[in-house]
Every structure is written in C-alpha cells, then in structure tokens.
C-alpha positions as CSV (number, residue, x, y, z in Angstrom):
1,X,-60.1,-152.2,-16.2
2,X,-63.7,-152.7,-17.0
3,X,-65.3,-156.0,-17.1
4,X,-68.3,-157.3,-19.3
5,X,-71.4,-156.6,-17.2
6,X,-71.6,-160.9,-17.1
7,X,-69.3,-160.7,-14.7
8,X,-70.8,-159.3,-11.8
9,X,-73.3,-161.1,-9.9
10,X,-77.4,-160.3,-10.3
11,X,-77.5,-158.4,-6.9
12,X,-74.5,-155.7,-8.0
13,X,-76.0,-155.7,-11.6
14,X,-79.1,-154.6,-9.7
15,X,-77.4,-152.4,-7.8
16,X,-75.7,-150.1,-10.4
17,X,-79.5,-150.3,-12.3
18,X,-80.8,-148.7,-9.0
19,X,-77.7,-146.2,-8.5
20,X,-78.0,-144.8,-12.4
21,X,-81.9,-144.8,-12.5
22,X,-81.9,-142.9,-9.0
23,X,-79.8,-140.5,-10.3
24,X,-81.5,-139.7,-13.8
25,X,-84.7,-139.6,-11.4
26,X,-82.6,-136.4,-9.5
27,X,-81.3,-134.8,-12.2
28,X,-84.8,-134.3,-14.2
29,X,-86.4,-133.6,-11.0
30,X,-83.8,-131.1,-10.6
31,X,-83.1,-129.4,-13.7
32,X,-86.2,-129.9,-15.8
33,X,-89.5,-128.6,-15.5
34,X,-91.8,-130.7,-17.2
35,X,-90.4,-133.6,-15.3
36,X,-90.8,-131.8,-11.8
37,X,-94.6,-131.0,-12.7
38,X,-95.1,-134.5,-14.0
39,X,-93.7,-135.5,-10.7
40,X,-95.8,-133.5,-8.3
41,X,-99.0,-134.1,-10.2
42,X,-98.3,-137.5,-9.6
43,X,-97.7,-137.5,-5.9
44,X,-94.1,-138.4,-6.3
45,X,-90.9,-137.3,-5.5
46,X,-87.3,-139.5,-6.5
47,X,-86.6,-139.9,-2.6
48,X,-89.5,-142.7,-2.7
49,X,-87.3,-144.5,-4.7
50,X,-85.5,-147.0,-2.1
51,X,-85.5,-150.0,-4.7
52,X,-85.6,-151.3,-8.1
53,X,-89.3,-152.5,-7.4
54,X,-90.6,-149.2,-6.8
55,X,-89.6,-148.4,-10.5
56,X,-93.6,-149.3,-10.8
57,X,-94.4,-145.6,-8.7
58,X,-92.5,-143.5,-11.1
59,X,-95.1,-141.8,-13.1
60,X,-95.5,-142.6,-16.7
61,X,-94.5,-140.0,-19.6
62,X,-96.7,-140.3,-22.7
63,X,-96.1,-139.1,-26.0
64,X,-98.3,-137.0,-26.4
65,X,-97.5,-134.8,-22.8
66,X,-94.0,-134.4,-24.4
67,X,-95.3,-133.3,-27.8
68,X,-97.5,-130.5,-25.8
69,X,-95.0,-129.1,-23.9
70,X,-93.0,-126.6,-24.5
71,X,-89.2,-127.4,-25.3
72,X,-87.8,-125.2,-22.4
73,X,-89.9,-127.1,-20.0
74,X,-88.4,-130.5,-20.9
75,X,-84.6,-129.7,-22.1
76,X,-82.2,-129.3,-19.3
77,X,-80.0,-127.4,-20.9
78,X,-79.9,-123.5,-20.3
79,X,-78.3,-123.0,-24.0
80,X,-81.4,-124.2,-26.3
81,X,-79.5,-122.5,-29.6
82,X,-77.6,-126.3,-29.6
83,X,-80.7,-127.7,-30.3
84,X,-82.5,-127.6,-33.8
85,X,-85.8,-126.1,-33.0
C-alpha cells in the first residue's frame, strides 16, 4: 500500500527526489545523444551527482538547442515510426 507523499518525512522525500533525478540523469546520458553531448560540453558526467544540491551542476537545456537538433539525437527510442515526425 502506497501512502500520500505527506507522509514521509522531508529527508526520505528528498531522498526518492535524488534516487529518480539520478536515474533520469543515467538513462539520457546513456541512451540519448544530444543529452550525452550536452553533457560532455559541459564538463559533466551524472556520477557528480552525490546530492540534491548539486542539481545546480547539471547543465541547462534551452529551447532552442532542442529545436536544432535532430530528433534521433534526442529520442531514446530506437523505433522513431511511434513518433509523429
């Protein structure tokens, strides 16, 4: 049984906020391209994140860099038919 998130206590709310963010910082590291090269231009790499303050180091995505790059680069998916191109 699941309980509303108002009943766990500030440090374990901020511990599953550091275990779900590290993880989405692995995956696109991982599996998508654009966020690999946005992460090495930056100097960064998800293993230098060790707690929720250094959320401030992860490099910024803008607009604009996702509009420019190609769809294959930022999907991380290897079957693009499911999306509507």
């Amino acid at each position: 049984m699941k309980f509303p998130i108002n009943f766990y206590s500030r440090k374990c709310i901020e511990h599953l906020q550091y275990k779900k963010l590290r993880k989405i910082l692995y995956y696109a590291y991982e599996h998508s391209e654009f966020y690999r090269n946005l992460y090495r231009a930056n100097g960064y790499h998800p293993n230098q994140f060790r707690t929720l303050a250094d959320v401030i180091n992860i490099p910024i995505v803008r607009r604009r860099d996702l509009r420019n790059a190609p769809v294959e680069q930022i999907v991380t998916c290897d079957d693009l038919s499911k999306f509507h191109l």
